[in-house]
C-alpha positions in Angstrom: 28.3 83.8 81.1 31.2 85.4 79.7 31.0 89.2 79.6 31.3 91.4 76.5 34.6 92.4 75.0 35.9 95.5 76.2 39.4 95.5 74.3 40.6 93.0 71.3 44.1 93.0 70.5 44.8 91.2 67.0 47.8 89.8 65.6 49.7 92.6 66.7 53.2 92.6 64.9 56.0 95.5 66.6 59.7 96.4 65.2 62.3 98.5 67.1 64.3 100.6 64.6 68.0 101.5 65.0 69.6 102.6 62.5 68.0 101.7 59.1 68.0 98.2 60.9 64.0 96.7 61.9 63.8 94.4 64.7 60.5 92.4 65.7 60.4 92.4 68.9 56.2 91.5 69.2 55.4 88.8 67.3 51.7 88.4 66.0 49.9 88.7 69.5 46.1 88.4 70.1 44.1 88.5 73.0 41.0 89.7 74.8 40.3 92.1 77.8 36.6 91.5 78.9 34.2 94.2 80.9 34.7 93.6 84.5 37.2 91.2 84.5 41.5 91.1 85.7 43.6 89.9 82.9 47.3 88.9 83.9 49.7 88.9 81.7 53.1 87.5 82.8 56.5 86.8 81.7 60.1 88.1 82.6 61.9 91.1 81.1 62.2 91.2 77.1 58.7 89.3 76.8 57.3 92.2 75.4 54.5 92.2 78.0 54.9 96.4 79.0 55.8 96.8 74.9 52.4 96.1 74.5 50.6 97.2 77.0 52.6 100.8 76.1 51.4 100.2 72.4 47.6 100.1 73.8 47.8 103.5 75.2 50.0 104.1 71.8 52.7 105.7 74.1 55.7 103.7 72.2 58.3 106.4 71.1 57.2 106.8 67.2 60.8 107.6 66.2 62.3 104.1 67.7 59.5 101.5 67.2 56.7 100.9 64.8 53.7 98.7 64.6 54.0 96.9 61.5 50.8 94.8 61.6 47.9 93.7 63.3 44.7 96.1 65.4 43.7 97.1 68.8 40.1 98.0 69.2 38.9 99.4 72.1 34.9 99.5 72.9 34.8 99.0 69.4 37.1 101.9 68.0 40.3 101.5 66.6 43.0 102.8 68.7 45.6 102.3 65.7 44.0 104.8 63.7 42.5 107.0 66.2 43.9 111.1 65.9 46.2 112.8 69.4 43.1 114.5 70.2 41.3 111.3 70.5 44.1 109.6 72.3 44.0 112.1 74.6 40.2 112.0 75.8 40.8 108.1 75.7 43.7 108.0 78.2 42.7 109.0 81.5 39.5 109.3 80.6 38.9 105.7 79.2 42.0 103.8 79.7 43.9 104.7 82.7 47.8 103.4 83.3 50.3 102.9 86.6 53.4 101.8 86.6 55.9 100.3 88.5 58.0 103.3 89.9 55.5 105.6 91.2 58.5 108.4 92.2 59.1 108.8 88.9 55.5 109.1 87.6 54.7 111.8 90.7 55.9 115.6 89.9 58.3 116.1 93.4 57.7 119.9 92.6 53.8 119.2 93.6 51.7 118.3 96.4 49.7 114.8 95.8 46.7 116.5 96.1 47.2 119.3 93.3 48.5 116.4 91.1 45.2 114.4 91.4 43.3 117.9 91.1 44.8 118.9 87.6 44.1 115.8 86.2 40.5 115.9 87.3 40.1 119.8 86.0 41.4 118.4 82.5 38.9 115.7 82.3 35.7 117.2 83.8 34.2 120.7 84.6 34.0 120.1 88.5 34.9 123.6 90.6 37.8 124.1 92.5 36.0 122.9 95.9 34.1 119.9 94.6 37.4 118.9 92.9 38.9 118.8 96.4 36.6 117.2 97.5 36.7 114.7 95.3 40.3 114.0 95.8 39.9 113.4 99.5 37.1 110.6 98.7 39.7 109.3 96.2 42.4 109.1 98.8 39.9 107.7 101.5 38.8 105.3 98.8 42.3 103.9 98.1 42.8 103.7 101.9 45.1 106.3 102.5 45.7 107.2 106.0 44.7 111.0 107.2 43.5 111.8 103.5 43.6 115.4 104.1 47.1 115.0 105.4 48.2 113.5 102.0 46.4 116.1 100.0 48.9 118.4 101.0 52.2 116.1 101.4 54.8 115.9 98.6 55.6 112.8 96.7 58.8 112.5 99.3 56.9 113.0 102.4 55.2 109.8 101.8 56.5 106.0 101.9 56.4 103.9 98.9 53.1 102.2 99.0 51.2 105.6 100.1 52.6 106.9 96.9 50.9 104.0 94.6 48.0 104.4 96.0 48.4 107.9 95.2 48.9 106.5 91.7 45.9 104.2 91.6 43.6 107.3 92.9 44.9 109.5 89.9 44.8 106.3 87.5 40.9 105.6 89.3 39.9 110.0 89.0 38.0 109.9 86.2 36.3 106.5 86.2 38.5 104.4 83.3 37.0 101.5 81.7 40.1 99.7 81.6 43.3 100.1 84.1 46.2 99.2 83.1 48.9 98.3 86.1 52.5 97.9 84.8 54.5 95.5 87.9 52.8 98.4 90.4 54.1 96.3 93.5 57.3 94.8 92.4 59.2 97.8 94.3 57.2 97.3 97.4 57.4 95.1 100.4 55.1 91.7 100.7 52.9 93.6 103.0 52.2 96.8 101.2 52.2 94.2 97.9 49.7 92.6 99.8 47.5 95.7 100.5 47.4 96.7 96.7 46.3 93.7 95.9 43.5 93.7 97.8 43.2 97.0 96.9 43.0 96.2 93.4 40.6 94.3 93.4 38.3 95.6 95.7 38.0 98.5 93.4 37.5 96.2 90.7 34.4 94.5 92.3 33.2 98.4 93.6 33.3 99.8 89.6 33.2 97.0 87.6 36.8 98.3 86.0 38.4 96.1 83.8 42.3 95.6 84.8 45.3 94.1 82.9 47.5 93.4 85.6 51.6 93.2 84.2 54.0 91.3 86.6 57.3 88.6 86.3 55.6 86.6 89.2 53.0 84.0 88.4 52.2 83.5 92.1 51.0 86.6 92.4 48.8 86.0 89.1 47.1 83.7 91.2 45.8 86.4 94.0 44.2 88.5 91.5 43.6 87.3 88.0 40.9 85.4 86.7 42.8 84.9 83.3 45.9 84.9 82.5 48.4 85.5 79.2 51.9 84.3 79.6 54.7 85.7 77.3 58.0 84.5 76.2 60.7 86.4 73.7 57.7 88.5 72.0 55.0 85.6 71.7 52.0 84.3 74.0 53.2 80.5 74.8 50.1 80.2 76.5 46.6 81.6 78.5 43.7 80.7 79.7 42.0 80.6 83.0 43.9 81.4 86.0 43.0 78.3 87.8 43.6 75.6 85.0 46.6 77.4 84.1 48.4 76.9 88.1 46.7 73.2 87.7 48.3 71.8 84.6 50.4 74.2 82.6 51.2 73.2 79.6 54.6 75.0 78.4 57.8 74.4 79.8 58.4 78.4 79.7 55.2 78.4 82.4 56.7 75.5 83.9 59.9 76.9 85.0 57.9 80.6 85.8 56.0 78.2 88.3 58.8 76.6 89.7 62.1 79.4 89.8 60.2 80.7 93.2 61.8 79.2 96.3 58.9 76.5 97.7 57.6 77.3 101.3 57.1 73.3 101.5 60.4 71.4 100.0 63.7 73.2 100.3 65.8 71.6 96.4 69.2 71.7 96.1 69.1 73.3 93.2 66.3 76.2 92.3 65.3 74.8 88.7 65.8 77.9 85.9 64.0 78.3 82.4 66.6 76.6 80.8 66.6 73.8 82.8 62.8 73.1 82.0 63.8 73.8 78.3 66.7 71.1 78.1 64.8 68.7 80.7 67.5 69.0 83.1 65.8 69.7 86.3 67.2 68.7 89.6 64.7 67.3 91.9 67.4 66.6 94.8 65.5 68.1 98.0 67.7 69.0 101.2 66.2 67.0 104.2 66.3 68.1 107.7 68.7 65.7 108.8 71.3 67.1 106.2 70.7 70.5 107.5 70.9 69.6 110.7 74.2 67.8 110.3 75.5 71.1 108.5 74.1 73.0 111.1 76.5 70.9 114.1 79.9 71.5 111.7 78.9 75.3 111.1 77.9 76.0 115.1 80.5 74.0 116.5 82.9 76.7 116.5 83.2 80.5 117.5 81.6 83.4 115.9 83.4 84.8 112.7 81.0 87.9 113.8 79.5 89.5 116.8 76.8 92.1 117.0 76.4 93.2 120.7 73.6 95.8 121.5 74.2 97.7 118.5 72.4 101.4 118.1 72.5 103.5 115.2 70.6 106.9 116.0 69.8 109.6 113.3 70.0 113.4 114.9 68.2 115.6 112.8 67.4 119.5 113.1 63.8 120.9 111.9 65.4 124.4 111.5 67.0 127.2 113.2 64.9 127.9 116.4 63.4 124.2 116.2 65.0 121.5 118.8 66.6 118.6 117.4 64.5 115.8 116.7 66.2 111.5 116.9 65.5 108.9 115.4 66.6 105.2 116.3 67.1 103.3 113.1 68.8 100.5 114.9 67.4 99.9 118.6 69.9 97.0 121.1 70.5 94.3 118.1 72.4 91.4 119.1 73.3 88.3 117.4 76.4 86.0 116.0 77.4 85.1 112.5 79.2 81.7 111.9 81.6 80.8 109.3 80.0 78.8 107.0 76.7 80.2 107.7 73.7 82.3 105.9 72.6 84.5 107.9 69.0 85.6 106.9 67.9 89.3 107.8 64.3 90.1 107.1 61.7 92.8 107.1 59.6 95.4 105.8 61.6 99.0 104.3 62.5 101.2 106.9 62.7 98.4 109.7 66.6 99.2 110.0 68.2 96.0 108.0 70.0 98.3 105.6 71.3 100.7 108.2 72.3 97.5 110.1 74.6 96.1 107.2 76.4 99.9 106.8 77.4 99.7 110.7 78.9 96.3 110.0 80.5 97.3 107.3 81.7 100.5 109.1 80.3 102.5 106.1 77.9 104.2 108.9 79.4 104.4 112.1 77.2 102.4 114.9 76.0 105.4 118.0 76.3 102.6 120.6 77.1 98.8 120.8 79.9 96.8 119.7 81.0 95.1 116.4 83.7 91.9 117.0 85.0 90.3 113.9 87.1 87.4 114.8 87.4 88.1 118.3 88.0 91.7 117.5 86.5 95.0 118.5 86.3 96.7 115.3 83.6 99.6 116.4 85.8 102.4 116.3 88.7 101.4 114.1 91.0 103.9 112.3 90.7 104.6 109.0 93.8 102.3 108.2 92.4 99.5 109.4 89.1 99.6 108.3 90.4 100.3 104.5 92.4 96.7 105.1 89.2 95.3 107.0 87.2 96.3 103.8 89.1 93.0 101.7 87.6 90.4 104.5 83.8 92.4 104.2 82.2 92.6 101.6 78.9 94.1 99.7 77.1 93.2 96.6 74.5 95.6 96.3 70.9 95.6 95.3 71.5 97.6 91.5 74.7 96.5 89.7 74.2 99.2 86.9 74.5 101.6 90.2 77.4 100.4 91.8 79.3 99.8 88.3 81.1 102.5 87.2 80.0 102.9 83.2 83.1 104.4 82.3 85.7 101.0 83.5 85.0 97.8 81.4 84.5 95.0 83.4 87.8 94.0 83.4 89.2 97.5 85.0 85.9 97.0 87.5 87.2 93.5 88.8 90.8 93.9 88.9 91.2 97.6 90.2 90.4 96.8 93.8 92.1 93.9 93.3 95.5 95.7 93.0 94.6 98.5 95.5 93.9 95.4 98.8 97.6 93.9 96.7 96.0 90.9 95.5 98.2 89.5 92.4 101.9 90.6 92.2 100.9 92.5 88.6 98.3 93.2 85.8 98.6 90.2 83.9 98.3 87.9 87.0 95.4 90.1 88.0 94.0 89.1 84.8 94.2 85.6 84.9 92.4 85.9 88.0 89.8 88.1 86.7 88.8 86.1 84.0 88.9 82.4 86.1 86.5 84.4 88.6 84.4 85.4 85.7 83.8 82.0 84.2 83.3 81.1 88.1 80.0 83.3 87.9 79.2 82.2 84.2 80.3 84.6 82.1 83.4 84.4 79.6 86.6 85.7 78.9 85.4 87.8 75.7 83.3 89.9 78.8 86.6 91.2 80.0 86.7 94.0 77.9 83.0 95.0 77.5 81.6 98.1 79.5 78.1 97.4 81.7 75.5 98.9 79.6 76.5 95.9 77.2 74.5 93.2 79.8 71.1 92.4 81.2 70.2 93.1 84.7 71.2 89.4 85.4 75.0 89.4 83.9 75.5 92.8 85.5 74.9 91.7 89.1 76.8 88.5 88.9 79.8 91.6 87.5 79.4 92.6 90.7 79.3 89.5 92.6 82.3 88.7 90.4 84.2 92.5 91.7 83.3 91.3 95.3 84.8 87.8 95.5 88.0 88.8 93.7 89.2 90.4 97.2 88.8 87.0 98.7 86.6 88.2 101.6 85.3 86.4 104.4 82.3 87.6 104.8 79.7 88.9 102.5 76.6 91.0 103.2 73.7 90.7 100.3 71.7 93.8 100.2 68.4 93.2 98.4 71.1 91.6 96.2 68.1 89.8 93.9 65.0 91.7 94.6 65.6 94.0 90.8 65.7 90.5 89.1 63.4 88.6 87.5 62.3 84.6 89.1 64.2 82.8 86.4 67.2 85.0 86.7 67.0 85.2 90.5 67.6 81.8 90.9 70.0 81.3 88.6 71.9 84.4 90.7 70.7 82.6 94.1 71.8 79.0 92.7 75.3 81.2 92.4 75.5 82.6 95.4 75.1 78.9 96.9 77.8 77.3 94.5 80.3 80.0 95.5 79.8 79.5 99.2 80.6 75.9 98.9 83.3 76.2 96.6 85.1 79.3 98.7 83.7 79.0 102.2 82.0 82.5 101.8 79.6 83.3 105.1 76.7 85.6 103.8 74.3 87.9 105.6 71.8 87.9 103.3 69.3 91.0 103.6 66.0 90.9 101.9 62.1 91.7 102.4 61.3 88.4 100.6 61.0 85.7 102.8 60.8 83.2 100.4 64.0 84.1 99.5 65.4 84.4 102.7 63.9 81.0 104.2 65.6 79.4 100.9 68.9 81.0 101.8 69.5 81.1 105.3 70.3 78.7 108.1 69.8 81.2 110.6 66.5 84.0 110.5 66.5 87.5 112.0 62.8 88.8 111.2 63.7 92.9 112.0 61.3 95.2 112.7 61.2 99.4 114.0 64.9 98.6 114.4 64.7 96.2 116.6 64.9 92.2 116.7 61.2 90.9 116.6 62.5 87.2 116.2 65.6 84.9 115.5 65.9 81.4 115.1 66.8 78.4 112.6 64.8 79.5 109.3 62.8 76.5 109.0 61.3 76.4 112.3 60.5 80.0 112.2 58.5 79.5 109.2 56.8 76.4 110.5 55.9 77.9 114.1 56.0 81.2 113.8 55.7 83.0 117.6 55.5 86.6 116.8 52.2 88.0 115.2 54.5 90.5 113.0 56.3 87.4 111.5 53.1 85.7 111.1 51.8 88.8 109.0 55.0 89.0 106.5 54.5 84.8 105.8 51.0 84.9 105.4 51.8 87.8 102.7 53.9 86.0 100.7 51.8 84.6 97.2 51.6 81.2 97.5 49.7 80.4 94.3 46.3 78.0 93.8 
């Protein structure tokens, strides 16, 4: 029996507004949000999925957008026409909200603890002690370690997914009908992803709470919703119960959501893309093991373009003036080889040292102990000459492009300015030439020469920087968390790159990720890293088959894997 309705949104209709000019950017959406139930609603960025989840809590910015038709009743009240002071008794009280950055929703100036407090002082007329109190239950409620611990710990003190559970116990404070959770694990490993999850929806079953639960990743849909609404350029293409929807969906736009993953079963050729489902163009070409073993006999019969022998990176730090110095080992007696050809696949949770490991190689953070040969060579402790000339043969493309680009350069000055600095093309206009046959390489065009980076999606801007890093013609390129900002359709398209590049150029990549789906795609080779050290290593496949290490075993049985 289908529960009552709990929020009905009705041909809602939204415009952005820049100057004098009105752009639709929601297009006549309905749908339903029953009492103790988890609606998903997915789709990639621009789908208008967090426009109107923001227009719910009506927390769109009045002077840039405007709803221009259509009604959202809530518990039978209309939200459209409800007053500020209403609106504020609803949210927090009624509808609650977290979102997908939870550093930038905390206040670093406060303890988590006082946070949680003043919102629960706002909404109810609990003393001081019983309002502590009730904190601490919160925090033991969303399974935060040493609740008492946390109370008093600041936003920075914490990791990641300890500070979105602090974000679910503030959302949870004052018993909402409705949550609302806006992509609240896309920043987070697959294990802590995992956790709040389960999370989730064990506090769904405990209150009876009604969720909608915002996210890019259908598989993940699977895990948690019992219907689901999929959006696509401002429209729903389609909805309906979680289960049929996995079974037999209907548009190609869910189609290619469904498919843009990287299988754990069949390894394609190709990662199909939205616009391969749209034009019917999909490649179905699967690599077998007998090709990868063959590739796997050219790339091994040969020695190491890289060799990492018992590296060590230790941190040193002081706790204050009469305090001793405390260390930390970020990197604990890694060794392994790199092979030219190869993919090298480095995986694990944040913090696990993969990062710090790619900086040492790079010689952007000096390794404590261990040595680093590239070609034979010993380039641990190299002068600063020759690591500016080893900085053309390795390479980075990093996990923000709109970080790493400077706003100011266009893309052409972005691409060709270390080009001429490592003496690659004997002047500008040949620097050029080159810039703009590496930029149709990646898939964009020569009119992007001249444009700045706030002019692209998330998409165009890292393939700018994948662009910037194969103009120096390296030799080796590390990947860090190069794809994990992008949405599925647009990671493989980026991934499908990366591949297409390293068979057309010969590129060896040490790919870094905590996706292992992604990695297992990628890789020929696996290092699963964990507390710094080397927990397992192996050809990718077989790792994920037969996994021998109960840590590795936890991160694959993490990853969503759909009905």
């Amino acid at each position: 029996m289908q529960n009552s309705t709990l929020l009905q949104v009705e041909n809602l209709s939204i415009s952005f507004v820049s100057k004098n000019k009105k752009t639709e950017v929601i297009h006549e959406v309905s749908f339903d949000v029953f009492e103790n139930e988890i609606l998903g609603i997915v789709g990639e960025s621009g789908s208008g999925k967090s426009v109107s989840s923001l227009a719910i809590m009506r927390l769109l910015p009045e002077k840039v957008s405007k709803i221009t038709s259509g009604s959202i009743q809530f518990g039978g009240k209309d939200l459209l026409s409800a007053s500020q002071k209403e609106l504020q008794n609803i949210r927090g009280n009624d509808i609650a909200m977290i979102f997908q950055e939870p550093m930038s929703s905390l206040n670093p100036s406060m303890t988590c603890g006082k946070q949680v407090s003043e919102l629960i002082k706002k909404h109810t007329s609990l003393s001081k002690k019983e309002i502590k109190k009730e904190v601490i239950d919160l925090f033991s409620r969303v399974r935060l370690p040493n609740p008492e611990r946390i109370y008093k710990a600041y936003p920075h003190e914490i990791s990641g997914g300890q500070k979105q559970r602090v974000m679910i116990a503030m959302a949870i404070s004052c018993k909402p009908k409705l949550l609302i959770a806006d992509e609240p694990t896309t920043a987070l490993d697959v294990t802590v992803q995992k956790e709040i999850l389960d999370l989730l929806k064990l506090l769904q079953q405990e209150t009876g709470l009604s969720i909608i639960f915002i996210s890019h990743d259908l598989a993940l849909m699977s895990e948690l919703a019992d219907r689901v609404v999929v959006m696509y350029k401002g429209q729903i293409v389609e909805n309906g119960d979680v289960e049929e929807l996995f079974k037999s969906p209907k548009h190609q736009y869910t189609k290619a959501l469904f498919n843009s993953r990287p299988s754990m079963k069949t390894r394609l050729k190709k990662l199909p893309t939205v616009s391969d489902f749209v034009k019917d163009t999909v490649n179905k070409t699967v690599v077998t093991s007998e090709e990868r073993l063959k590739r796997h006999q050219a790339i091994y019969n040969r020695p190491p373009l890289l060799e990492v022998i018992d590296l060590e990176k230790t941190y040193i730090s002081k706790q204050g003036f009469f305090k001793p110095k405390t260390q930390f080992k970020a990197v604990n007696n890694v060794s392994f080889n790199v092979y030219q050809g190869e993919t090298v696949g480095l995986v694990g949770e944040s913090g696990c040292g993969k990062s710090t490991l790619g900086n040492a190689i790079l010689q952007l953070d000096k390794a404590t102990a261990g040595i680093i040969k590239y070609k034979g060579e010993d380039i641990t402790n190299l002068d600063s000459n020759r690591i500016r000339s080893l900085r053309k043969d390795i390479q980075i493309i990093f996990q923000d492009p709109f970080a790493s680009l400077n706003p100011r350069l266009t893309v052409g000055q972005a691409i060709t300015e270390p080009m001429m600095v490592h003496g690659i093309g004997s002047n500008a206009e040949e620097r050029k030439a080159k810039a703009i046959d590496i930029l149709n390489e990646v898939g964009l065009s020569k009119e992007d020469f001249n444009k700045y980076p706030h002019e692209f999606s998330g998409g165009q801007r890292q393939r700018i920087g994948i662009a910037r890093t194969i103009a120096l013609e390296p030799k080796l390129i590390i990947c860090d968390e190069s794809v994990s900002a992008l949405d599925i359709s647009v990671q493989a398209q980026v991934l499908n790159l990366l591949n297409d590049l390293k068979e057309n150029f010969g590129f060896t990549y040490i790919f870094i990720s905590h996706d292992l789906a992604v990695v297992k795609y990628m890789s020929d080779q696996l290092l699963v890293m964990n507390k710094g050290e080397i927990e397992e290593m192996g050809e990718a496949d077989s790792i994920y088959k037969n996994p021998k290490k109960e840590y590795t075993k936890i991160l694959i049985d993490a990853i969503p894997k759909g009905l």
